[in-house]
Structure formats: structure tokens, C-alpha cells
C-alpha positions, 0 to 999 in steps of 0.5 A, a space after each residue: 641179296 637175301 639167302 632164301 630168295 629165289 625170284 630174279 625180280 625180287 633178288 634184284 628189287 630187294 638186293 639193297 646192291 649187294 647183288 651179283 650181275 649175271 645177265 650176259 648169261 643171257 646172251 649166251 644162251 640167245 647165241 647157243 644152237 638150237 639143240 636141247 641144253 642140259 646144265 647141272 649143277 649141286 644144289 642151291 648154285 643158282 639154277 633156279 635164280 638163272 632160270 627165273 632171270 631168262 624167263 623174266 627177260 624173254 615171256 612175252 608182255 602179252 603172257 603177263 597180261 594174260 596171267 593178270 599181272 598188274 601194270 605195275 608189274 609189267 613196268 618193273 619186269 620191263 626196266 628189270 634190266 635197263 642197269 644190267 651188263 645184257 643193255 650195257 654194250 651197244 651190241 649186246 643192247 642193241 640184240 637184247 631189244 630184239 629177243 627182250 619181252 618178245 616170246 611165250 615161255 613155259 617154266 615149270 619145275 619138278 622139285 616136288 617133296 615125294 610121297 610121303 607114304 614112305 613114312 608107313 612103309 620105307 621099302 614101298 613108297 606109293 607110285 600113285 601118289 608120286 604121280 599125282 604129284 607129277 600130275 598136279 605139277 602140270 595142272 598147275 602150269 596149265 592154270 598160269 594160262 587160263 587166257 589160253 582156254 579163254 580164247 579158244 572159247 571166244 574162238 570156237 563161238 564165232 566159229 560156231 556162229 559163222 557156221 550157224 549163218 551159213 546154214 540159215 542163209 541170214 549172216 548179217 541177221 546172226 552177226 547182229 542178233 537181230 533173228 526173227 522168232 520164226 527163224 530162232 524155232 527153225 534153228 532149235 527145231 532143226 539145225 544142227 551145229 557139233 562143236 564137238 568137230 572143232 578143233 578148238 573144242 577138243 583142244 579147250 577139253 584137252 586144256 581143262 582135263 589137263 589144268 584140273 589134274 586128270 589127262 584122259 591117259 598117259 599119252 596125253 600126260 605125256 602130250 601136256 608141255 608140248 601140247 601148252 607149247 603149241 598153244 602159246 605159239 598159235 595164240 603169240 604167233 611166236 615159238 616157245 621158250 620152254 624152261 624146266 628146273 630140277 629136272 631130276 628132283 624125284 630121280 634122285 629121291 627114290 634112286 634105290 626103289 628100282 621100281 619107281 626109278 622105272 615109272 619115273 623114267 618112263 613118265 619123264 621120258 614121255 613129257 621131255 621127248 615130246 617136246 626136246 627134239 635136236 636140231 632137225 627135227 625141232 618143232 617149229 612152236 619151240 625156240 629154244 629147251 633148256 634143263 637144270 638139275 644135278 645130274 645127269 642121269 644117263 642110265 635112266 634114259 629119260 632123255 632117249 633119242 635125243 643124242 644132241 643133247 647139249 651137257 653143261 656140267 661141273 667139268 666144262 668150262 661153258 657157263 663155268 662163271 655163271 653159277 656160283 662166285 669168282 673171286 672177284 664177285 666175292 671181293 665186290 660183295 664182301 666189301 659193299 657188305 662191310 665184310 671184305 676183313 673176313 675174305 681169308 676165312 671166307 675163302 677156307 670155309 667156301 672155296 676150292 672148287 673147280 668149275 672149268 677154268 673157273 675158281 667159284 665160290 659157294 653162293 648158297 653158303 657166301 649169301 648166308 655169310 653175308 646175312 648172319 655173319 656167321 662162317 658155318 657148313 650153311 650149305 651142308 646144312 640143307 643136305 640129306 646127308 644118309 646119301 652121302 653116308 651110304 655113299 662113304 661107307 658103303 662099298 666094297 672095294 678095298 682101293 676105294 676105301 683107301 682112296 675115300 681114306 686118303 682124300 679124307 685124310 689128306 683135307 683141304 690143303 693136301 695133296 689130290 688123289 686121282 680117280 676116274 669120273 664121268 660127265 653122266 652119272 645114273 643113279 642107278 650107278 651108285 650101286 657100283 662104287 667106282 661110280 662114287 666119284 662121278 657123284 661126289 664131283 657132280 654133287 659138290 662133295 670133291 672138286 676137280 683140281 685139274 682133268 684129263 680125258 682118257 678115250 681108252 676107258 671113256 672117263 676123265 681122270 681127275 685130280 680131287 679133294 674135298 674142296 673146303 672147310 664147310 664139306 670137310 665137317 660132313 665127312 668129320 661128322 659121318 665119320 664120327 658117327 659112324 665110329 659111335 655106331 660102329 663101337 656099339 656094334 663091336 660090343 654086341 658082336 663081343 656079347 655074342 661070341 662071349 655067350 652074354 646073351 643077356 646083354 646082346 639082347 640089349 645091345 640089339 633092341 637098343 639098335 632098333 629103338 635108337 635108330 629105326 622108326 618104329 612105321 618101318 615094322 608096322 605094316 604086316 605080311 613076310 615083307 616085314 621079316 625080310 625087313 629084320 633079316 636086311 637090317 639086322 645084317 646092315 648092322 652087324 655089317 657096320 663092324 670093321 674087322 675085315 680079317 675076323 668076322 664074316 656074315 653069311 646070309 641066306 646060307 645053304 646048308 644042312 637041309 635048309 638055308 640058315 638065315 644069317 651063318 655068323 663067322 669068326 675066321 680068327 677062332 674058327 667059331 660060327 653060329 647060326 641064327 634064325 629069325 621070326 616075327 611075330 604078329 602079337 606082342 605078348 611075351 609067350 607069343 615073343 618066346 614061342 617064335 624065338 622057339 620055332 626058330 631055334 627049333 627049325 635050326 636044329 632040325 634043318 641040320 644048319 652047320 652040319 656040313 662037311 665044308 665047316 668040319 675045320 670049325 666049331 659050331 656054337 648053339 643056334 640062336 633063334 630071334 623073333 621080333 615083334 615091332 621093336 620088341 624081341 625075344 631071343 633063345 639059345 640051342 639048350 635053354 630053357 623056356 624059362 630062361 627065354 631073354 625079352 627085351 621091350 622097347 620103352 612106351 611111353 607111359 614106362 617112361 618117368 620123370 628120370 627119362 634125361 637121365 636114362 637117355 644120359 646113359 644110353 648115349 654114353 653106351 654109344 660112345 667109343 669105349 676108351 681103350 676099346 679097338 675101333 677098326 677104320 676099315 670096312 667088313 669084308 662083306 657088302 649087303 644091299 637090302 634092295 639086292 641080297 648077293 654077298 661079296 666076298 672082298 679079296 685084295 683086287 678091286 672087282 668083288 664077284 658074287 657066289 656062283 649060283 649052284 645046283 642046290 637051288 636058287 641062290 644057293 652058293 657053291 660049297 666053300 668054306 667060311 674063310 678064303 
């Protein structure tokens, strides 16, 4: 049972019998209706693996033949299952016979890597790339059916020759090759056959331009499985099992780039709803559909129109024992790898989630036990933790940051917390924090202890808690940095409303080269100081103390909008800040934007308003970036005095660099003593979408009413509530 495998044949070949019998998952699916089936979920649960085993049992030995494989193959794929539960009963044996071996089966998948443009430039990933990625996808299905086009070829020349017979009178004579000189100039001189009219030859031009990665437009990009599908089942003469993993792969990578979420959407929608038809309206060259992924993504539509949509997730109890390990699987497997003194601590490192009425454990995580020995977050290991940190740490309601508190808090062996989740989760959903909780079940960072349907609000309430010791060390570790960054930050905000100017320069150019990638300020245009106005923001948003400190971006006031209006409601202090960027590193270039953008504060009055007369208004602050470099001045100084601060190249850097690098990480760690708050700002920021909330002690946060002084511009109210 290797962890890394995820071909049924080889899992079951090279198992040495540790292997996990699962195949009267295909029964049920030969028993299930013919509506479109959509099953989730989290990664690495044996999707693929289960999906690998239904195609190995139902493609047609023909199709085998027909991708080249061998005889040998063929032979293995034929006895694959003669040991299986699906053969060990007469009557599962006896229906096994009949659908075994016996249909064409399209299985594809779109766990694609991404446009990988996003390195240049994180805020506009390239939508051409994504979709050549897409597209490449398809030609590679078409390619794995070459004996297709094959056919249609043989096809289209006897067609092409009956007809010629048919024209010149002599059938027997063009059948046999036997034509005359005389008969072979009468046809090149003046008969004429288009094969162009043939359907065959505009269905083999349709396969080559979709097998060489270039449909002739969307349409018929969209047309491409269920066009395949219509070959397979003309050629087999039987309908088509069409398989497709991972479904959602690129949905969920790009969810914050509304954009691409909305080409994606469209482009899925078109593949999937050409083929995907619920009962009724089925077409007759398709068995049976089937899906996989980790969500389903309801709000991006791509399944629009299907409404018999047949939904399989981490709350219903079809299928429940499928995916992952019963306590019993894992007894068998612990013992016939020689491991069974270890199910105690297997169980606290793998247990605890909830599937149905199932209690699973992790496969992904058991297997590599199984192979290294070692209890280890194996499964959390393989995850892209920045979702799950944003996800933690980023919202804006109170109730759900005590409830995240109060899970975190109470771990593995204590008491559950009620929240309400839905089966259908859109990504676009995870911009409102109520909808974290569906994530985090779906994804298999909270479990479900028990569950009820509540039809007043459309929404099960669940019982959840973090499921075992492997997910509890990412909730350790996010929270451990984060109160690293968040101590960091707190001494950057003290230099400022302390007046160490000097050392808030550090503090903030620190911030830049410690955790951005310096492809993030590289390409020109305004795009890239919108860049520095949302990060910097994203920053100093990081700072716990609700009741202090308050960020006003893009704030209306005097005769313009200050960038950022920085607010301590405890001593009644605000600075305004200006920000620029530069397009020359020099440092009269650095000093001369730090200038203008002091110099713009002054003359547009920021802070000169009758709403802020309760408050002391400091010197204006101008920061002009250029890369990771900045320069920062202060209303009053002196050009001389201007503060630069650089980020090390690398031919600064000497044979002391670990010894640097020593320091500046101490410089990270919580200072003892030093107060670190354990709740959010009072602020929300997206960089995607630049309203503000103002958190008060509901759990709703409205944004600024949009007034008469122009777009964005809030109504005239003080800093503080």
C-alpha cells in the first residue's frame, strides 16, 4: 500500500496485502440512478484511487486494445478483481459480469498546477495560460483515443470509394483495384467526389484540432467531452461512463481573482452542462456521470441547469465508508503491517472525523504511518496552509472569532461548538466569515460530531471540533506565527505613535523583505502603489488591540483623500500618511516621493476637519517605495534628515549573513513581557475589495455609508464609536 500511488492496478499489484478492499463501491454505483453524481471530498480521501478502480473495472476491453495496451495488460486488468468483495457473492458476482469490461469510459482530471504568471505578478494571473492549461487537458483525453480518428479515417475512404463506383458505373472494378487507364483519366478529369460533405470527415477535423490543443472556438471547446463521448459510444456501439476528478482544482486556486473565477466558471459550465443532463433529458451515448472534488461550488454556477444534481459530501452518510478508514480497516491494516501496539496513538493522531454515521480515519496520513513509522501531521503537511491562515485570521465578526477561540481552545478531547454550515459552499463564499464553517467541515479542518437540519435558515447546525492531534498542529502553528507577526507589528506601530521614526523604518522595510517576494513590486504602472497602499494596511491590520488603534483607508477629508488616517482612540492621536512609488531606486529619487507625499498632506488639508477637532493630529507621514526600498519623511523635517532604508543585495551581503539573519529573527519573536493581544483589529481589509468595516459587538459589520462627496467618501463621523 504505497502512499504515493494513485493507479487501482498498481495499488492492488504492489500492496504486498496491505490493501483496503473497496469494491462494492461499485455496486453501488451500477445500483445508483442515472442523475449526474457529485461526490466531495478533502484532499488526498481516495477520490482519485476510487475513481481509477471504477474505470479499470468498467472501459471496454476494445478501448484498451485501442490505446495500445498490451495483452498482458489486458489480462491483469481482466483478473484485477476476481479476489475482490464486488465477485465474492453470487449476486454481486453474477451483476459484476454483466457491467465488468463492458463499456467506453472517458476519465480525465483537472488537478492542473496553475498559471505560474502569478510569480511576476500575484494580483493578475494570466487568463490565457490558465486556459491553455485547460485546453491542453482535452488534448491529451483526445490523444488516449487515437483509434477513434483511425476509424473514422477507414470510414470515410470506403465511403469515398462506394461513391466513386457509384459514379463511374464499375463497383466491382474500384472495390478490386482493377481500373483501366482510360477509366482512371475519366476520373481525375472530371469526377468529383467532396469529402468534405462526410460526416465522418468533419467529425475527424473536429477530433485533430481538439487532440492538437486548438478548438476552432469556445463552443467547440465546450462541445470536446461530449463530443468524445459520442464517438466512443458510435464506435463501441455501447453509452459512455464519463469520469472527472478534481473537478474543482483551478476553482479553488484562483477563488480570490473574481475575474478568473468568472472565465473559469464559464468554461467549466460549458464542458460539464454539454454532457451532465439529469434524468430525462440524459443523452442516450451517456451511462453514467460522475464528479469529484472538495467542494461544491454552488455560487460559481458551473453546474447551472442541472438541478438533479445527485451531492455526496462529508454530511451524508451514502458512500460514508468508502472514502477513508473504519476502525475496523485500520485494525486489519495496523496488524498485517506489524503496527497494531500503535493503534492508540494512531487513533489521537488520525481520528475523529465524522463521515455520515461512519467514524473514518485519515487514509492519506494512516498509509504514511504505515510506510515511515513515523506519527507525523503527514496530511497537513501537503496543504496550502495561507487559505487556512486567512480563513483563521481574517474575519470580522466578533462571535466568530470567539467561536474560532473557543474550538481552538478547547482541542481534540473537548466540548464541541455549534455552527451552522451548508452542504454547498461557493468560494466566493469565503469572503463572509459565516461561511467559514462550511469550508473548514468540507475541507477536513473541523469534523462533525453530530448534525441537524434547521429549514427556518437552510443550514445544518453541527456539532464541530478539530478532529485530531495532526490538525490541531496547524492551528498551533498558524497561531504561532501569527503572534510572531503580530508582536513585530506592535513594535512598529509603538515606533510610530512614540516618534522613533528611525526605527519604524526598519520595522517597516523589514516587514517587506521578510515576507513578500520582491516579483510582487516589479512590474510598473499605478497597480503596483495600490499594491503597497493594501499591504501595508493588511499589515498594520495584523495588530490586536480592538479598543486602541483604528485604520482609515482612503479617507475623505480636508480637500482630498488621505491614504491611510491612523487612529489611537486611547490618547486621541491620528496621523495621516501618504503614500508613492517611485520608479528609480536612487536615493534622491527615494527622498524626493517621501517629499511630495508630505507636501500633498499638507496642502490637502488631510486632518483639518471639524469631525476630528476631539483629536490631536500628528505630523503627516509621507513613504515613497521603491521595490523593497523606502524612504520615509515627517511634516517638519529636513531634506537632510530624510530616513532610507534598503533592503540588502546581495553583494551587501558577507560571510556574517547567519549571524544577521540570527538577529532579525529574534527581532520577530514575542518580546518577554511585551503585551500580545489575542483578538483581532476592529478593522476588516481585502486588497481585492477596499471597504472597511467597523466591528461593533453584533455579529453583522456594515460598511461606511457612501456619501455626497464622492465615491467612496463615508459620511462625516468621528474615528471613534
Amino acid at each position: 500500500m504505497p502512499g504515493n500511488i494513485g493507479d487501482f492496478k498498481e495499488l492492488v499489484k504492489n500492496s504486498n496485502g496491505l490493501f483496503v478492499d473497496k469494491s462494492l463501491f461499485i455496486q453501488e454505483i451500477i445500483d445508483s440512478q442515472t442523475d449526474p453524481l457529485l461526490i466531495t471530498r478533502p484532499r488526498r480521501w481516495g477520490k482519485t484511487i476510487n475513481m481509477n478502480m471504477l474505470f479499470y473495472f468498467f472501459v471496454h476491453g476494445e478501448q484498451l486494445i485501442g490505446m495500445g495496451k498490451s495483452t498482458e495488460f489486458i489480462k491483469q486488468c481482466n483478473d484485477l478483481f476476481a479476489e475482490l468483495n464486488i465477485f465474492k457473492t453470487n449476486a454481486n458476482s453474477e451483476l459484476a459480469k454483466i457491467y465488468m469490461r463492458q463499456y467506453p469510459v472517458i476519465f480525465t482530471s483537472f488537478a492542473l498546477s496553475g498559471d505560474d504568471s502569478s510569480k511576476d505578478d500575484i494580483t493578475k494571473p494570466d487568463w490565457i495560460k490558465i486556459k491553455g492549461l485547460i485546453v491542453g487537458r482535452i488534448a491529451e483525453l483526445f490523444s488516449d483515443f487515437n483509434y477513434i480518428a483511425q476509424n473514422l479515417k477507414d470510414r470515410i475512404d470506403n465511403k469515398f470509394y462506394e461513391d466513386l463506383a457509384k459514379k463511374i458505373g464499375k463497383e466491382e472494378e474500384v472495390l478490386n483495384c482493377k481500373l483501366s487507364d482510360i477509366d482512371k483519366k475519366k476520373i481525375r478529369d472530371e469526377i468529383v467526389i467532396n469529402k468534405e460533405n462526410y460526416q465522418e470527415q468533419q467529425e475527424l477535423e473536429k477530433f485533430y484540432r481538439l487532440s492538437r490543443g486548438k478548438p476552432e472556438d469556445d463552443a467547440e471547446l465546450s462541445d470536446s467531452i461530449n463530443f468524445l463521448a459520442q464517438l466512443l459510444c458510435k464506435f463501441h456501439n455501447k453509452p459512455v461512463y464519463i469520469l472527472v476528478d478534481e473537478y474543482d482544482s483551478l476553482i479553488n486556486k484562483y477563488f480570490d481573482h473574481q475575474e478568473i473565477l468568472n472565465e473559469l466558471t464559464k468554461t467549466f459550465s460549458g464542458i460539464f452542462s454539454a454532457f451532465a443532463k439529469p434524468v430525462g433529458m440524459m443523452n442516450d451515448h451517456i451511462q453514467k456521470v460522475m464528479f469529484t472534488g472538495i467542494l461544491r461550488v454552488a455560487k460559481a454556477n458551473i453546474f447551472s441547469g442541472l438541478n438533479n444534481l445527485q451531492e455526496c459530501t462529508v454530511l451524508d452518510e451514502r458512500f460514508s465508508k468508502y472514502y477513508g478508514f473504519t476502525p475496523d480497516e485500520l485494525g486489519v491494516l495496523l496488524k498485517k503491517a506489524n503496527k497494531i501496539e500503535s493503534i492508540k496513538e494512531v487513533e489521537d493522531w488520525y481520528n475523529g472525523y465524522k463521515m455520515g454515521a461512519e467514524t473514518i480515519y485519515n487514509p492519506w496520513s494512516v498509509m504514511q504511518f504505515i510506510n515511515t513509522g513515523k506519527l507525523f501531521p503527514h496530511w497537513v503537511d501537503t496543504a496550502n496552509r495561507e487559505i487556512i491562515k486567512d480563513i483563521v485570521l481574517n474575519n470580522k465578526g466578533h462571535a466568530i472569532n470567539k467561536l474560532l477561540r473557543d474550538i481552538i481552545k478547547n482541542g481534540i478531547d473537548g466540548a464541541t461548538v455549534s455552527v451552522n454550515a451548508k452542504k454547498s459552499v461557493s468560494v466566493e463564499d469565503l469572503k463572509n466569515p459565516k461561511s467559514i464553517w462550511s469550508f473548514l467541515i468540507h475541507t477536513g479542518y473541523l469534523t462533525v460530531t453530530a448534525f441537524k437540519f434547521d429549514e427556518e435558515f437552510g443550514a445544518f447546525n453541527c456539532d464541530v471540533k478539530i478532529p485530531n492531534v495532526e490538525v490541531k498542529t496547524i492551528y498551533n502553528s498558524i497561531i504561532r506565527d501569527w503572534l510572531q507577526e503580530v508582536a513585530a507589528i506592535q513594535r512598529a506601530i509603538t515606533n510610530l505613535f512614540d516618534k522613533n521614526y528611525e526605527a519604524f523604518a526598519d520595522n517597516l522595510q523589514q516587514m517587506l523583505e521578510k515576507r513578500y517576494d520582491s516579483a510582487l513590486f516589479a512590474r510598473g504602472g499605478n497597480s503596483v502603489e495600490e499594491v503597497y497602499h493594501s499591504l501595508l494596511l493588511a499589515e498594520l491590520n495584523k495588530d490586536t488591540s480592538v479598543e486602541r488603534y483604528a485604520l482609515l483607508p482612503e479617507e475623505c477629508t480636508g480637500d482630498g483623500r488621505a491614504d491611510i488616517l491612523f487612529v489611537d482612540k486611547t490618547n486621541k492621536i491620528f496621523i495621516p500618511i501618504e503614500l508613492k512609488r517611485t520608479t528609480s531606486g536612487t536615493d534622491c529619487s527615494l527622498k524626493k516621493g517621501a517629499e511630495e507625499a508630505v507636501n500633498q498632506a499638507i496642502d490637502e488639508r488631510y486632518g483639518d476637519d471639524e469631525k476630528y477637532k476631539l483629536y490631536t493630529k500628528r505630523p503627516a507621514v509621507g513613504i515613497n517605495f521603491h521595490g523593497m526600498d523606502i524612504a520615509l519623511m515627517v511634516e517638519g523635517m529636513e531634506e537632510k534628515d530624510i530616513i532610507v532604508r534598503k533592503m540588502k543585495r546581495k553583494h551587501d551581503i558577507s560571510n556574517a549573513v547567519s549571524v544577521k539573519k540570527s538577529k532579525a529573527e529574534k527581532k520577530d519573536s514575542p518580546v518577554p513581557g511585551e503585551p500580545v493581544a489575542s483578538q483581532h483589529t476592529g478593522l476588516y481589509f481585502s486588497p481585492q475589495k477596499t471597504d472597511v468595516y467597523d466591528i461593533d459587538d453584533s455579529d453583522e459589520a456594515k460598511p461606511e455609508a457612501t456619501s455626497s462627496r464622492g465615491p467612496g467618501c463615508a459620511t462625516p463621523s468621528p474615528p471613534v464609536s
